[in-house]
C-alpha positions in Angstrom: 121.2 117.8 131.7 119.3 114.3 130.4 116.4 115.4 132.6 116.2 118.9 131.0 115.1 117.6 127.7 117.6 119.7 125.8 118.4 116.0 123.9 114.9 115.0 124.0 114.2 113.1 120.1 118.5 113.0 119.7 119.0 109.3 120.7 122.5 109.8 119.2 123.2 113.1 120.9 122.5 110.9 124.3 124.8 108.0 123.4 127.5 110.1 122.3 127.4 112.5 125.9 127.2 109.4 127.6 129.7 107.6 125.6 132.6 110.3 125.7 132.0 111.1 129.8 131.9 107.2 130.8 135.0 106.5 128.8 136.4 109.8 130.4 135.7 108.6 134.3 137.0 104.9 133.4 140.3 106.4 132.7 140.3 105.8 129.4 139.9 109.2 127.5 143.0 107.9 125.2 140.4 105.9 123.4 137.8 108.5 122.8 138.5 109.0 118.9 136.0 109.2 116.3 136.0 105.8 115.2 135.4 104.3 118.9 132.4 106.4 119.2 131.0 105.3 115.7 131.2 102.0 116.4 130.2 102.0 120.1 128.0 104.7 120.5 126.7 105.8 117.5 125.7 101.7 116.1 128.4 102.0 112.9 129.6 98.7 112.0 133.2 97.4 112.7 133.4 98.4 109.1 133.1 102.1 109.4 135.3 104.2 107.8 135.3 108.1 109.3 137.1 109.5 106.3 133.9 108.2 103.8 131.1 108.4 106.7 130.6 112.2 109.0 128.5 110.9 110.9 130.6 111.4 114.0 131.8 114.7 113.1 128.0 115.9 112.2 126.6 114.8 115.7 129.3 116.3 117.5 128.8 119.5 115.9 125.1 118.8 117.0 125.8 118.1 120.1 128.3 121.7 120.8 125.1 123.6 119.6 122.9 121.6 122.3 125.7 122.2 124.9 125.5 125.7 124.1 122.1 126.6 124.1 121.3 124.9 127.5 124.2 126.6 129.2 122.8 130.1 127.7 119.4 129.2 128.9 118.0 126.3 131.6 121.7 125.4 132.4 122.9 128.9 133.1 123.4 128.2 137.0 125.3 125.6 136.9 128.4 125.5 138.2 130.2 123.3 136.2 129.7 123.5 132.2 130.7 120.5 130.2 132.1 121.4 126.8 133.2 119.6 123.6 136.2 121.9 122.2 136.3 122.0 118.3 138.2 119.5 116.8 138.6 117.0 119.9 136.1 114.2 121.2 137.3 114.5 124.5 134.5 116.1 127.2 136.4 119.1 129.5 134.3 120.4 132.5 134.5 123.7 133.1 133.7 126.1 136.4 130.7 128.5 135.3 132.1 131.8 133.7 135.9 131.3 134.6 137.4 128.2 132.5 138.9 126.9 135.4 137.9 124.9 138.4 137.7 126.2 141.8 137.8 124.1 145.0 134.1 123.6 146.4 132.6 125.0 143.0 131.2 121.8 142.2 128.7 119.1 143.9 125.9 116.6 143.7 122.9 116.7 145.8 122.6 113.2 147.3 119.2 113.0 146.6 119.4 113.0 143.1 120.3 110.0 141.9 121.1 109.8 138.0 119.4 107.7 134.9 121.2 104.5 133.9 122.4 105.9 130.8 123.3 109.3 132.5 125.9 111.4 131.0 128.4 111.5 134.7 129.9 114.7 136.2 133.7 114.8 135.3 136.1 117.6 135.5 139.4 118.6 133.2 141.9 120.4 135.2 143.3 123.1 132.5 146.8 123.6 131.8 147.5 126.7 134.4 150.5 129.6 133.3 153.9 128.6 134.3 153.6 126.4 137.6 150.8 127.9 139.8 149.3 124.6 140.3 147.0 125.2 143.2 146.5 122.4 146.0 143.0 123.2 146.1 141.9 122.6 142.4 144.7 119.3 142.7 141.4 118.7 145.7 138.7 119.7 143.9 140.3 117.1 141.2 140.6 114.3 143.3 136.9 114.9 145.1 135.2 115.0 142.0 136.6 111.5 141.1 135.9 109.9 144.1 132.5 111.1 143.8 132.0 110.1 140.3 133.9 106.4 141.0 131.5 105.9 143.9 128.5 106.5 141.2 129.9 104.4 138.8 130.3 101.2 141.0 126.4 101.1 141.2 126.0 101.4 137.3 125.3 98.1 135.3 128.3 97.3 133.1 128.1 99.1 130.1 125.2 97.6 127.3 126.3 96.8 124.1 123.3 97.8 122.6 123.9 101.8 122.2 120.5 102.9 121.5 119.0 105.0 123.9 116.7 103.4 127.1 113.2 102.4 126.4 111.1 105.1 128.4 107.6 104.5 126.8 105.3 102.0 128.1 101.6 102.0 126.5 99.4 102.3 129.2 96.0 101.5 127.8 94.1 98.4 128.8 94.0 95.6 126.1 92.7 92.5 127.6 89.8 91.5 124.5 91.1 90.2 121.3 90.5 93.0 118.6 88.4 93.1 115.7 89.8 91.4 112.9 91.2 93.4 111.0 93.7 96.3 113.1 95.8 99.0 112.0 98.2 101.2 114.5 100.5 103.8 113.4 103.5 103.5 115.6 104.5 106.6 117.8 101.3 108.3 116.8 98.6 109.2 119.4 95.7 111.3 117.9 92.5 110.5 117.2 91.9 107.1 114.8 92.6 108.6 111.6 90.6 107.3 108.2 92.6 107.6 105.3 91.4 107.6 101.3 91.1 103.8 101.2 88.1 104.2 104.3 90.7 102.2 106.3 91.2 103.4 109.9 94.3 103.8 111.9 94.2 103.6 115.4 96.9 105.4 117.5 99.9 103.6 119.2 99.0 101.2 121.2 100.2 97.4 123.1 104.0 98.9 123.2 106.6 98.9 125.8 109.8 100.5 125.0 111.0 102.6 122.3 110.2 106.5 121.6 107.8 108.3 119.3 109.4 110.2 117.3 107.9 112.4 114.6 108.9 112.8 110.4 108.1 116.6 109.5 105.4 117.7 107.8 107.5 118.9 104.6 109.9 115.2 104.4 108.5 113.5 101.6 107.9 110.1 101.4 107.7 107.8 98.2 105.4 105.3 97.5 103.1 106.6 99.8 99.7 107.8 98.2 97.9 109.3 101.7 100.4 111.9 102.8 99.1 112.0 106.4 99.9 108.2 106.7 103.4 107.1 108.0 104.8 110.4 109.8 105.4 108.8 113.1 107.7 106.0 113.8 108.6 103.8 117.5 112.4 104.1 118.0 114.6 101.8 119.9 114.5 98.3 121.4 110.8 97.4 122.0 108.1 94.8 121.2 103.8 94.7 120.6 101.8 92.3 122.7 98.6 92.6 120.8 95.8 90.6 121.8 93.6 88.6 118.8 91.1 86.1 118.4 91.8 82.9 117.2 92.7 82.3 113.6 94.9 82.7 110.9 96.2 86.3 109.6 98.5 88.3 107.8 100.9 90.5 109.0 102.1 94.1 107.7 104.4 96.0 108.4 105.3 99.7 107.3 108.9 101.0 107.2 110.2 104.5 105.8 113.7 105.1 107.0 113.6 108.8 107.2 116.8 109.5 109.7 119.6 107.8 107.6 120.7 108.1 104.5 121.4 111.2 102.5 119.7 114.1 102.9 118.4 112.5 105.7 119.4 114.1 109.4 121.6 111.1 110.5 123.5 110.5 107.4 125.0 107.7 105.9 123.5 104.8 103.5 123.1 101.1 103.6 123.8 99.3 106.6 123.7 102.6 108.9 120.5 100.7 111.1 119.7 97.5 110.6 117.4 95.4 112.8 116.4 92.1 113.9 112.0 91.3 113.9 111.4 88.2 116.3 107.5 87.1 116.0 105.6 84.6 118.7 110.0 84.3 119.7 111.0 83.0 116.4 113.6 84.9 114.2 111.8 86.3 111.2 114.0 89.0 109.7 117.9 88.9 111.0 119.9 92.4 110.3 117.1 94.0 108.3 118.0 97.0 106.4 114.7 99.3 105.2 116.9 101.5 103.4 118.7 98.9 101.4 115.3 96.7 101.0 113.7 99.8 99.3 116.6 100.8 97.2 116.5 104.4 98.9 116.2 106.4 101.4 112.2 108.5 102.5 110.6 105.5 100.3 108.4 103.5 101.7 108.5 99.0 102.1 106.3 96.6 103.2 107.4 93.6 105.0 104.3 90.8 104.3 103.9 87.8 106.8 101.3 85.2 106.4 99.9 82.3 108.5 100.5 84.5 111.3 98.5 83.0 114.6 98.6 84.7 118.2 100.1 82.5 120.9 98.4 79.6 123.5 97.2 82.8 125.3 96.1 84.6 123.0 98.6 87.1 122.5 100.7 88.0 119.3 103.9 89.3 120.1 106.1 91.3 117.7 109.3 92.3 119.2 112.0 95.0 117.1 115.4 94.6 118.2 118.3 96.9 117.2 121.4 95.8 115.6 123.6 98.2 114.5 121.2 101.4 115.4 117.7 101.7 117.2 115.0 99.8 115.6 112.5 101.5 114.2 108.6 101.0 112.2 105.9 103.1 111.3 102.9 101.1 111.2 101.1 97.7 111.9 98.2 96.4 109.9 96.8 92.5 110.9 94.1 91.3 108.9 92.2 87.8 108.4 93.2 85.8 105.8 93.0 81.6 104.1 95.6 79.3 105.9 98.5 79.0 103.3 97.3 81.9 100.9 97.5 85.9 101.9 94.1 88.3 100.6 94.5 89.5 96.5 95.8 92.9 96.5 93.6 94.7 93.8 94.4 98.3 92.7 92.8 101.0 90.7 94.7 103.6 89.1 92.7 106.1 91.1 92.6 108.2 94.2 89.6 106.6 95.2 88.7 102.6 95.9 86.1 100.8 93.7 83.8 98.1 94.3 83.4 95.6 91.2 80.4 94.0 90.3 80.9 90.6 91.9 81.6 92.8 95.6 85.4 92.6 95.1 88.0 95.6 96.4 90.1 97.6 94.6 92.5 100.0 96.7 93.0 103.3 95.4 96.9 103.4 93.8 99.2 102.6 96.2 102.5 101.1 96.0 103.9 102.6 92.9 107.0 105.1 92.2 107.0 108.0 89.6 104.3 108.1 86.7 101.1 110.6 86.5 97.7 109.6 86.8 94.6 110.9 85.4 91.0 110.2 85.1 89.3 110.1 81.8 86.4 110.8 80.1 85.7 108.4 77.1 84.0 105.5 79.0 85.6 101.7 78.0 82.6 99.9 75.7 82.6 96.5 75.9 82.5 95.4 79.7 80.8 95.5 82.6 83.5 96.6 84.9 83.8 100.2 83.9 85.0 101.8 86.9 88.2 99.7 86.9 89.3 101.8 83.8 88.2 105.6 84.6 92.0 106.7 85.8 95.2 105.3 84.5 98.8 105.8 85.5 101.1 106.9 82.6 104.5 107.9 82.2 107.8 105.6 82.7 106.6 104.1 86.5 106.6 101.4 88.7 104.5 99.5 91.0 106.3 97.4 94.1 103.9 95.2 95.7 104.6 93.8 99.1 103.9 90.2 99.1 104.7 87.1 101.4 106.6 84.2 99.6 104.5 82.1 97.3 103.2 82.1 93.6 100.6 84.4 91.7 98.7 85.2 89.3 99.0 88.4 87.8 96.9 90.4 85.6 96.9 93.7 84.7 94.1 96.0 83.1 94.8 98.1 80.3 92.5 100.8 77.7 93.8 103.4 74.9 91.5 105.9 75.7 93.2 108.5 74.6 95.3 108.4 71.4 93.2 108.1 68.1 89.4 109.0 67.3 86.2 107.3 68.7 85.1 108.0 64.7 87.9 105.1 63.2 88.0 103.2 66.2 91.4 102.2 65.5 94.4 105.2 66.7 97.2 106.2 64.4 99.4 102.7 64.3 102.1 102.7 66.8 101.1 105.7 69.1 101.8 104.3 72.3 104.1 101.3 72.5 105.8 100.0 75.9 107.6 97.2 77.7 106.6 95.8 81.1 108.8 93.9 83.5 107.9 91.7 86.7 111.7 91.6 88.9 113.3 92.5 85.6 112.0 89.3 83.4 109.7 90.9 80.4 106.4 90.1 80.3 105.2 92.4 77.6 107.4 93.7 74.8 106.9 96.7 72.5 103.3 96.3 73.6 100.6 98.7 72.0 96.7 98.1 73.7 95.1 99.2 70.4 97.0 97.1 68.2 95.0 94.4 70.5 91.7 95.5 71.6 91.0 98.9 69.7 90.0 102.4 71.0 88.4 102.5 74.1 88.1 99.1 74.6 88.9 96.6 77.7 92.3 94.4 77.5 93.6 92.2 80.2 96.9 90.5 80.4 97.5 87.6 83.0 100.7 85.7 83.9 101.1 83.0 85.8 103.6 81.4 88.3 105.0 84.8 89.3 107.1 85.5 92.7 108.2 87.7 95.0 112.0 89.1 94.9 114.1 88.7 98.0 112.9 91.7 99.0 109.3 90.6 99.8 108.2 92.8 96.9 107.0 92.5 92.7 108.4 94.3 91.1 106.2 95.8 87.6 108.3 98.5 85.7 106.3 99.9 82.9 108.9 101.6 80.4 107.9 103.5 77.4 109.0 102.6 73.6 106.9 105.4 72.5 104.8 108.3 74.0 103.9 107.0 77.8 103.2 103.6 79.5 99.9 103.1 81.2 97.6 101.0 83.0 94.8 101.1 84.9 94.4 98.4 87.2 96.2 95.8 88.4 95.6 92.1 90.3 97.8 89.9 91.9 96.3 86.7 93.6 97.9 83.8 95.2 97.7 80.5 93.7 100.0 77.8 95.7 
């Protein structure tokens, strides 16, 4: 059934068949409940609660439908059905198109030997009326579990790690360090794909383990500006051996959890997958939790990691290890960077980057939740830098920046281009007036930009000493007093 692909991209579905039929063989169906099965197939915590968390009742109901369609379709030959019954946990094993078991219905070609993690053939004996107990099923009974025990002694113990088996290895050649700066997007493997920023992603490559596994075309994700960026992920246990050239860099890595959660296929909330991130061996994020670190569910976060080197040989080596479900990420980016200091992160407030007049970067928005953005018309006066205030973001919004621990410098861009007359210079007093927070500390309060600079003129606010939350992130929240926030660009640079 396994080999059929009817569970093919339901890791869950596979640990829960293989769960309930091992327990089953070992004699110890009494302990099939829906708690066991949460905890030690499905990855819940020895915290999990059935009554406040489905998850177990969902995927069996998931898994009946599965069962159903393959018996109606590839599995219609079969001579023994396995099936689920509403209500119970416990597998029954069925003769084809009777309900009951018949002696010599059932046996396993010796030359196929099954996966590791194989769901094992079993067999129920049903409850027959009044006392014709047949010798022959009480045979067919006893055969079936001296087959089954004989497959089971040459089965490794049972893992603790529930996730499904790593079945993908990358099978490219990747001997010559890469260019220096390299972006994959895990479980992907299209052409390179170029997204607004001119950056270019290659396809998923230097893996072994884990699955692709696809997010749907119509699953929004927030915080992310290019929507064709981040719809694959690599699921399971499995590391990167990427080879670079010597030097210092910065890691990133991307991370949307898009299967738990609500609304999300998998259900549940905080602490349904956490993981564990090793890099070069050492420990860098213990019982990670994407969902929890973003403060939702389908929203994207950024895990920064500087002075990042690749090993004696050459090689760096990330390695994702599941804790309490498969271990998951969506994409890789390495770049070059200063020893002790990570590369300013400059954005516009506009789909499209911009080059300053000293040859700096500026990303096209990225990283912020909620808001509108526009471009305007009425160009800023009185500075050289122009282009950094054609769009703007407005509305009540926020930006979280990824950054690796450390201090910065922050600055952020601002123009009233919009309330008051070019005529006066000078807008009706008090049309826009806002408050802006860095990790909830204010750093402006009941702000207006033309009280400051006028109409249509350039004004820049920097603050120093700022740091990252415990998230990895900065936090800017930009919360209206009157009419909308805005700003249109923002810099954050490293300083110690």
């Amino acid at each position: 059934m396994l080999r059929s692909g009817v569970l093919n991209r339901a890791p869950h579905l596979v640990s829960f068949l293989t769960y309930i039929c091992e327990q089953y063989f070992a004699g110890r169906a009494g302990q099939i409940k829906e708690y066991t099965i949460g905890v030690e197939a499905l990855g819940r915590g020895p915290t999990f609660d059935p009554k406040k968390d489905s998850i177990v009742r969902v995927e069996a109901h998931r898994l009946r439908k599965r069962l159903s369609e393959y018996y109606g379709a590839a599995g219609a030959g079969h001579a023994i059905r396995i099936t689920i019954p509403s209500g119970q946990y416990i597998p029954h094993f069925l003769a084809n198109g009777t309900g009951h078991l018949e002696a010599g219905a059932f046996s396993i070609p010796p030359s196929l030997e099954p996966p590791l993690s194989a769901a094992l053939p079993a067999t129920v004996l049903p409850n027959p009326p009044g006392r014709r107990l047949l010798w022959p099923r009480i045979a067919a009974v006893l055969s079936l579990f001296a087959v089954s025990a004989l497959i089971l002694s040459h089965l490794p113990q049972k893992r603790k790690d529930t996730s499904p088996p790593a079945d993908e290895v990358w099978n490219g050649v990747g001997a010559d360090p890469l260019p220096a700066e390299f972006r994959l997007l895990a479980g992907y493997h299209g052409q390179p794909f170029a997204d607004r920023q001119g950056r270019t992603w290659s396809p998923d490559a230097y893996f072994s383990g884990g699955r692709s596994l696809g997010v749907p075309v119509n699953h929004r994700i927030e915080g992310v500006a290019d929507p064709n960026l981040f719809r694959t992920e690599r699921s399971g246990a499995f590391r990167y051996v990427i080879p670079l050239g010597k030097g210092t860099y910065e890691l990133h890595l991307y991370f949307a959890e898009t299967e738990y959660g609500p609304g999300n296929p998998r259900g549940g909330g905080e602490s349904s997958r956490t993981l564990n991130l090793t890099i070069n061996g050492v420990e860098r994020l213990h019982d990670f939790d994407a969902l929890a670190e973003s403060g939702g569910p389908n929203r994207l976060h950024v895990r920064v990691f500087k002075d990042v080197s690749p090993a004696a040989d050459g090689k760096l080596r990330i390695a994702f290890l599941p804790s309490t479900a498969a271990a998951f990420v969506n994409a890789i980016e390495i770049v070059p960077s200063q020893p002790g200091l990570i590369r300013p992160v400059r954005i516009v407030a506009q789909d499209r980057s911009v080059t300053d007049s000293e040859g700096r970067f500026w990303s096209a928005d990225e990283y912020f939740l909620g808001g509108n953005s526009v471009l305007r018309r009425n160009p800023v006066l009185d500075t050289r830098e122009k282009e950094l205030y054609r769009g703007e973001r407005y509305g009540h919004f926020a930006y979280y920046i990824p950054l690796a621990p450390g201090k910065y410098r922050l600055t952020l861009h601002f123009a009233e281009t919009w309330f008051g007359s070019p005529e006066s210079n000078r807008p009706a007093p008090g049309s826009r007036i806002f408050n802006v927070f860095a990790n909830g500390v204010a750093l402006l309060q009941d702000f207006e930009i033309a009280a400051k600079a006028g109409l249509n003129r350039a004004y820049t606010a920097a603050f120093d000493n700022l740091q990252p939350n415990a998230q990895g992130v900065l936090s800017l929240e930009f919360v209206p007093v009157r009419n909308y926030a805005e700003v249109n660009a923002i810099e954050v640079v490293e300083t110690e």
